[in-house]
C-alpha positions in Angstrom: -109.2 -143.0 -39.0 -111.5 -144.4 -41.5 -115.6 -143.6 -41.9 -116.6 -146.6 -39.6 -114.3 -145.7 -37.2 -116.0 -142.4 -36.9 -119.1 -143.4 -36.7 -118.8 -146.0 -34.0 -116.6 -143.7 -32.0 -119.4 -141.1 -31.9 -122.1 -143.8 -30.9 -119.8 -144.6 -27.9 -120.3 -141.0 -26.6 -121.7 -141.1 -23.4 -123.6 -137.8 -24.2 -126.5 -138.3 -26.3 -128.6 -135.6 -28.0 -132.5 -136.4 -29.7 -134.4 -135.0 -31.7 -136.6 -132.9 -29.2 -133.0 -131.5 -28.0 -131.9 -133.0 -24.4 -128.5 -133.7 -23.3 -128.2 -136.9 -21.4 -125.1 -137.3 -19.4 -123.5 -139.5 -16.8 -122.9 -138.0 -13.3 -121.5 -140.4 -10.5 -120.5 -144.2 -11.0 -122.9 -145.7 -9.0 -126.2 -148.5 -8.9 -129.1 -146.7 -9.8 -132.5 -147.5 -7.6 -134.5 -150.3 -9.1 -137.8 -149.8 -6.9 -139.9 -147.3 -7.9 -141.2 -144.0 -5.6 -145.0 -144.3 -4.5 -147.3 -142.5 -6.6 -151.2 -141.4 -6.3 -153.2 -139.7 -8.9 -152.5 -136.5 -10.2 -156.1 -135.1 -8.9 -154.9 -136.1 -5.7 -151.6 -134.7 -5.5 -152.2 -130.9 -7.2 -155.2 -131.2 -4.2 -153.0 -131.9 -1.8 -150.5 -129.0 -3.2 -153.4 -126.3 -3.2 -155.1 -127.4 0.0 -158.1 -128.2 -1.9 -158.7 -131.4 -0.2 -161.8 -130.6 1.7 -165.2 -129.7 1.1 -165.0 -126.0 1.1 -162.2 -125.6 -0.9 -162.5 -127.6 -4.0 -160.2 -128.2 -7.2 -162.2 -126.3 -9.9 -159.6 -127.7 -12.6 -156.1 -128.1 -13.9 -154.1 -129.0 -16.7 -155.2 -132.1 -16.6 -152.8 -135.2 -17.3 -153.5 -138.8 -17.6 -150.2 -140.4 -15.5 -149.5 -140.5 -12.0 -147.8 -138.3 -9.6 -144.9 -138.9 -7.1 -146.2 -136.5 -3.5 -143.3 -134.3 -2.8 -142.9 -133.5 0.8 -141.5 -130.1 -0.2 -140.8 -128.2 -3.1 -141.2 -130.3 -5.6 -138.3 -129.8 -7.7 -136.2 -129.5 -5.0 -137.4 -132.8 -3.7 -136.9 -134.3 -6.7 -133.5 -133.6 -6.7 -133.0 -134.3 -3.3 -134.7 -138.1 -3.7 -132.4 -138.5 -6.8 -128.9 -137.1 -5.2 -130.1 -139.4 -1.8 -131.6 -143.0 -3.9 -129.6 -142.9 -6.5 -132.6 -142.2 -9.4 -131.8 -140.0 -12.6 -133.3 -136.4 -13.0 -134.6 -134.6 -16.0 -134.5 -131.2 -15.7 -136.5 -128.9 -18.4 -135.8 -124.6 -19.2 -139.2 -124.5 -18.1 -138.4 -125.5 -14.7 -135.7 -123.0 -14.3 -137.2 -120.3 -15.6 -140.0 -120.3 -13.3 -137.9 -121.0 -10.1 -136.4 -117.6 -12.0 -139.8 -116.3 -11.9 -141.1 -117.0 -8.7 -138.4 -115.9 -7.0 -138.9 -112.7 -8.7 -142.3 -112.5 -7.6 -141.3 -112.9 -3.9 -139.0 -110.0 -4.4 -141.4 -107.8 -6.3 -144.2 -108.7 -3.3 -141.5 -108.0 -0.6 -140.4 -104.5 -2.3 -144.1 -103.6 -3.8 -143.7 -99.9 -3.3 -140.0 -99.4 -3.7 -140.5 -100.9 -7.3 -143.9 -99.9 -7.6 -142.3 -96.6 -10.4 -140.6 -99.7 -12.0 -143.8 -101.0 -13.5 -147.1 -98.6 -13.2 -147.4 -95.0 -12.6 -150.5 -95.1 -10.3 -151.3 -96.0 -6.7 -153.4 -98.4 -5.4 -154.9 -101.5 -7.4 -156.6 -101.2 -10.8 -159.4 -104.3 -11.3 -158.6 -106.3 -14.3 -161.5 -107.7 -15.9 -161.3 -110.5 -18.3 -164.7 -111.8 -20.0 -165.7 -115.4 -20.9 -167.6 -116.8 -23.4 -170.7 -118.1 -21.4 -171.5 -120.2 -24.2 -168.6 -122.3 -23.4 -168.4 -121.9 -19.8 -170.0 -123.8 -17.0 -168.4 -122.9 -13.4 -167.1 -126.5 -12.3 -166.6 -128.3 -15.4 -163.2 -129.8 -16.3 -163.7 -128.7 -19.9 -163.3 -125.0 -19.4 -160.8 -123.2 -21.4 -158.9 -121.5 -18.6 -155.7 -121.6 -20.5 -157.1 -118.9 -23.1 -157.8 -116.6 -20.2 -154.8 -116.4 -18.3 -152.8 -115.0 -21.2 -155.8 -112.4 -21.1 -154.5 -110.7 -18.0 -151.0 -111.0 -18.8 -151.9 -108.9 -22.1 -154.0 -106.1 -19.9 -150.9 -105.8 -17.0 -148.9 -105.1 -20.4 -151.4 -101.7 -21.0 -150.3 -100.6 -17.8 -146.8 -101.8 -17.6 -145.2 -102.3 -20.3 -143.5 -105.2 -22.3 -140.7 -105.2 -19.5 -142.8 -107.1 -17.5 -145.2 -109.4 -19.4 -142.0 -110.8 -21.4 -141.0 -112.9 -18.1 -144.1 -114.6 -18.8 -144.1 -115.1 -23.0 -141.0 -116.5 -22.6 -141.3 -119.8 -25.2 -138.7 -122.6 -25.1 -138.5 -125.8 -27.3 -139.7 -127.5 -24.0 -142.5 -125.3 -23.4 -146.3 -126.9 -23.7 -149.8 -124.5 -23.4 -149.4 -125.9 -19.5 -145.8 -124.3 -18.6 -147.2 -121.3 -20.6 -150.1 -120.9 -18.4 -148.1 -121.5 -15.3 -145.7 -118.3 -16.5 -148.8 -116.1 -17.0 -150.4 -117.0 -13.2 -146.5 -116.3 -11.8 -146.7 -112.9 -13.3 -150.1 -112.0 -12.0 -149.4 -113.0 -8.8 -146.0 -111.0 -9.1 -148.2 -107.9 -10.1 -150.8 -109.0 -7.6 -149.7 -105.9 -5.0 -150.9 -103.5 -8.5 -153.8 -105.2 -9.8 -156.9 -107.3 -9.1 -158.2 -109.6 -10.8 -161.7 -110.7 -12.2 -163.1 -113.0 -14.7 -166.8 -112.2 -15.5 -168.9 -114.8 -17.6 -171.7 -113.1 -19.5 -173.2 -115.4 -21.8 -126.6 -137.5 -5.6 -127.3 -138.1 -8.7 -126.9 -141.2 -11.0 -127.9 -139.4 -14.4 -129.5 -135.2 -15.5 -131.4 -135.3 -18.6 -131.3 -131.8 -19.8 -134.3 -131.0 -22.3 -134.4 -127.8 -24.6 -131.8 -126.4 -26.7 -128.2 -124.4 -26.3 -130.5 -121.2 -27.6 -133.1 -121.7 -24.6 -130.5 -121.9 -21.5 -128.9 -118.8 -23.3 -132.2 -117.0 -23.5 -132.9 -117.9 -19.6 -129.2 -116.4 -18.8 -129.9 -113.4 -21.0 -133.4 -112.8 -19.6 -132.0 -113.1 -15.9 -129.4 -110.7 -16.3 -131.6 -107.9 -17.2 -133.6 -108.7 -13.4 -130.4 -106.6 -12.3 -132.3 -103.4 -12.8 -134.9 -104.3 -10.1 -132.2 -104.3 -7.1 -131.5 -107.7 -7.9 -127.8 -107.8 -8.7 -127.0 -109.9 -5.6 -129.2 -112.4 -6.9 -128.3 -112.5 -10.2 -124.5 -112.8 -9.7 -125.1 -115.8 -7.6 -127.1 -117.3 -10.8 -124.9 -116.0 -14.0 -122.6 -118.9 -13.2 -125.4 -121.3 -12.6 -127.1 -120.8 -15.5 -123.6 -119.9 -17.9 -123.3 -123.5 -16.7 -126.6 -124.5 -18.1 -125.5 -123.6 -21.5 -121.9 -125.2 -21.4 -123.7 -128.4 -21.4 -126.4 -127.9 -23.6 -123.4 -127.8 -25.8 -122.1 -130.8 -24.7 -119.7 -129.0 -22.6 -120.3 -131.4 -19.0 -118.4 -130.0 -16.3 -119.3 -133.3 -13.4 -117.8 -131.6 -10.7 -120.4 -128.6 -11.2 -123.7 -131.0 -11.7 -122.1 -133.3 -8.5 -122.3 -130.1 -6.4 -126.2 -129.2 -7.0 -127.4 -130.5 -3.9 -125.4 -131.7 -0.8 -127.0 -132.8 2.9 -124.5 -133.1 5.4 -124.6 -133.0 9.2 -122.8 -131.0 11.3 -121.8 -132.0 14.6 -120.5 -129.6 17.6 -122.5 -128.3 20.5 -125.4 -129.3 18.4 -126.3 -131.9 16.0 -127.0 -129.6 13.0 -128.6 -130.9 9.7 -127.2 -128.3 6.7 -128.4 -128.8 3.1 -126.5 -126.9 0.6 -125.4 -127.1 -3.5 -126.5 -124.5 -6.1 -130.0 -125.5 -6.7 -130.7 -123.7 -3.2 -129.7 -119.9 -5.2 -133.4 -120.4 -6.5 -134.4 -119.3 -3.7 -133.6 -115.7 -2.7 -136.2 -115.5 -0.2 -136.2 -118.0 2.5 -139.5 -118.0 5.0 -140.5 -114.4 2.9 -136.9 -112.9 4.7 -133.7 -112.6 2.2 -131.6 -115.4 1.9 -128.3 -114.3 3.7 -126.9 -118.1 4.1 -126.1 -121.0 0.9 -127.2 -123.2 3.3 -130.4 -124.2 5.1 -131.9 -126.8 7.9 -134.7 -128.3 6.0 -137.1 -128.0 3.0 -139.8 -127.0 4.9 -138.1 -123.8 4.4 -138.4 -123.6 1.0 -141.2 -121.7 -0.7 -143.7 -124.2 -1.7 -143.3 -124.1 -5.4 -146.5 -123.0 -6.3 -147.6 -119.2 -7.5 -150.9 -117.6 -6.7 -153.4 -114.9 -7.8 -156.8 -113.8 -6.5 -159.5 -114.0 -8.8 -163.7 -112.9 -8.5 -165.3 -114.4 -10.7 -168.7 -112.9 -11.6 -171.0 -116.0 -13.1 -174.0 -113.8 -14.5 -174.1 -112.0 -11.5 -173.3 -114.6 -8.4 -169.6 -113.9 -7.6 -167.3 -116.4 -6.5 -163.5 -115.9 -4.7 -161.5 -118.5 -6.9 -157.6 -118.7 -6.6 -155.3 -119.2 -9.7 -152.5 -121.6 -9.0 -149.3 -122.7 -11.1 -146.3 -123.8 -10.3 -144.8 -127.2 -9.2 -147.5 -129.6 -8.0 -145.3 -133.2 -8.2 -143.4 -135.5 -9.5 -143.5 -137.7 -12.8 -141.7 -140.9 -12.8 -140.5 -142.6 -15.7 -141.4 -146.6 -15.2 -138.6 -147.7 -17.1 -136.3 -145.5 -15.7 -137.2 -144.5 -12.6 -136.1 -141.0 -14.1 -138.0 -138.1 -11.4 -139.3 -134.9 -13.5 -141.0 -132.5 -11.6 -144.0 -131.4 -13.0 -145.5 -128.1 -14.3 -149.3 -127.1 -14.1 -151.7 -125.0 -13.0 -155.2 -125.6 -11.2 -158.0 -123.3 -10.1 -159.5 -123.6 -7.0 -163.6 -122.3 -5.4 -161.8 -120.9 -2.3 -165.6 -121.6 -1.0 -165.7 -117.8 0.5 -167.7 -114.8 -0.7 -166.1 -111.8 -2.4 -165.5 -108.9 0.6 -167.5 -105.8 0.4 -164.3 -104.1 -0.3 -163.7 -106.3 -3.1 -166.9 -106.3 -4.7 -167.1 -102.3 -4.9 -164.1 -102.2 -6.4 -165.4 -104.3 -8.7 -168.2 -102.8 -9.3 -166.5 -99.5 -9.6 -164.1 -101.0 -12.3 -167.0 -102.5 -13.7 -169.2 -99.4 -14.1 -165.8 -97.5 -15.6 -165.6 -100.3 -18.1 -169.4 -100.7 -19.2 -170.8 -97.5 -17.5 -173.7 -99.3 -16.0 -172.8 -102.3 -13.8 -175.3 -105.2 -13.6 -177.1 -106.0 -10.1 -175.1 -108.3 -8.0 -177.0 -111.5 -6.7 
């Protein structure tokens, strides 16, 4: 076999690797769709995702990006693999995404088991009040030009005084995928995660056609290794059902494409007996160990509806120069993007803040204060 040969037999590969590392492979023989999804603005759809529509609650910002969004009637990944499994569209699929699906679901069983783990990660009861200042300089409460992205990691760094570097590496986890936006959405996962331990405040004094698989061998292996070590939070019988997932994720990073396993992430079937029964199964439903805040006991479920919603939250007062506002933190999955050419679906990371338009409880604001006094010794008076 001479040079040439070589070299065209290697361009007739039908996996194909570039230079931000993905792994493009085919998955079924079959037409892909040629009419593209319906898509709004991105404003629209991350309010839609955080309830935010209305006049009392309003979008105070979020990693803004200049394309559209497909509205996913569910989760958002999820749906995106179910509309590219049922229309026949490709699907790009990102460590990023995974990881977090990893992450929330920890967070659901770290909420559901608060005070069985609660030894696991600080060595006090109760909440302590987190308070992170901002420049008021360069802060002005409902601007789109805020720098929230430099605050969240801000928390994540005081959860690590208290917890250790256990915890906060679930959300410094970096992949050759990973943007200042999926970063941000890591950090709001964890304090929601540690959200039954610690308050937080800001105060501001002055079937599929086609997978594209993004990030490197190294990152799926780092998402496999990171995984494993949830075992030592009583989460062995969620783990197990992952290792092979994920030990999968890594074969074909390498170029290792086992179809049969990628054919089976997502199935819809229905059943019919004494009832007509609608199942959904394949392995992109092990995300999910909690189904409706109860353990999942079944591979299977009815509907998406079921599904968490994708998107991680944490309470936040913010105290403006002394007028305190209850402002919620969101990251997660908000949408879809859709590649024009393509009609490729990639769900899409962010996070947005959001004026939950209600006044901090007394509760709330004493602890505040009480944090407050511990950190500065003299509060401020409260408007």
């Amino acid at each position: 076999m001479n040079y040439q040969h070589i070299v065209i037999t290697f361009l007739t590969l039908t996996i194909s690797f570039n230079a931000f590392c993905q792994t493009k492979f085919k998955v079924c023989n079959i037409k892909l769709a040629e009419k593209p999804l319906k898509e709004q603005s991105y404003k629209s759809v991350v309010a839609s995702m955080t309830n935010s529509t209305n006049t009392k609650r309003q979008l105070e910002d979020f990693g803004e990006k200049n394309h559209t969004l497909v509205k996913a009637g569910a989760h958002p990944f999820v749906f995106a693999v179910q509309a590219a499994y049922g229309q026949h569209r490709p699907l790009v699929i990102s460590p990023d995404m995974i990881w977090l699906m990893i992450m929330q679901g920890f967070s659901e069983h770290v909420l559901a088991n608060s005070q069985e783990l609660r030894d696991k990660f600080v060595k006090f009861e109760g909440k302590k009040t987190l308070i992170v200042e901002i420049d008021g300089n360069n802060f002005v409460k409902g601007s789109s030009e805020n720098d929230w992205e430099s605050i969240f990691p801000q928390f994540v760094n005081q959860i690590k005084t208290y917890t250790g570097k256990n915890a906060t590496s679930l959300a410094s986890q970096k992949f050759t995928t990973t943007t200042t936006i999926e970063q941000a959405a890591f950090e709001i996962t964890l304090m929601e995660t540690m959200s039954k331990y610690f308050e937080y405040a800001a105060r501001v004094s002055c079937g599929i056609p086609e997978i594209t698989l993004e990030g490197a061998t190294k990152d799926w292996q780092q998402i496999l290794d990171k995984t494993r070590e949830l075992k030592k939070y009583k989460l062995n019988w969620w783990v197990e059902k992952l290792e092979p997932i994920l030990q999968e994720f890594v074969h074909t990073s390498k170029g290792k494409i086992n179809k049969e396993f990628w054919k089976k992430i997502y199935k819809k079937q229905t059943i019919i007996g004494c009832t007509r029964e609608v199942q959904i199964t394949g392995w992109v439903i092990e995300f999910f160990p909690y189904i409706n805040k109860r353990k999942r006991l079944s591979a299977k479920i009815e509907s998406l509806a079921e599904l968490p919603k994708g998107l991680s939250k944490a309470d936040l007062l913010l105290d403006d120069r002394g007028t305190l506002y209850m402002m919620e933190l969101f990251a997660g999955f908000v949408g879809i993007k859709q590649d024009k050419k393509t009609k490729a679906l990639r769900p899409e990371i962010n996070w947005a803040v959001v004026d939950s338009g209600k006044k901090p409880s007394k509760e709330r604001v004493a602890r505040y204060q009480k944090a407050l006094k511990e950190k500065y010794i003299k509060p401020i008076s409260m408007k």
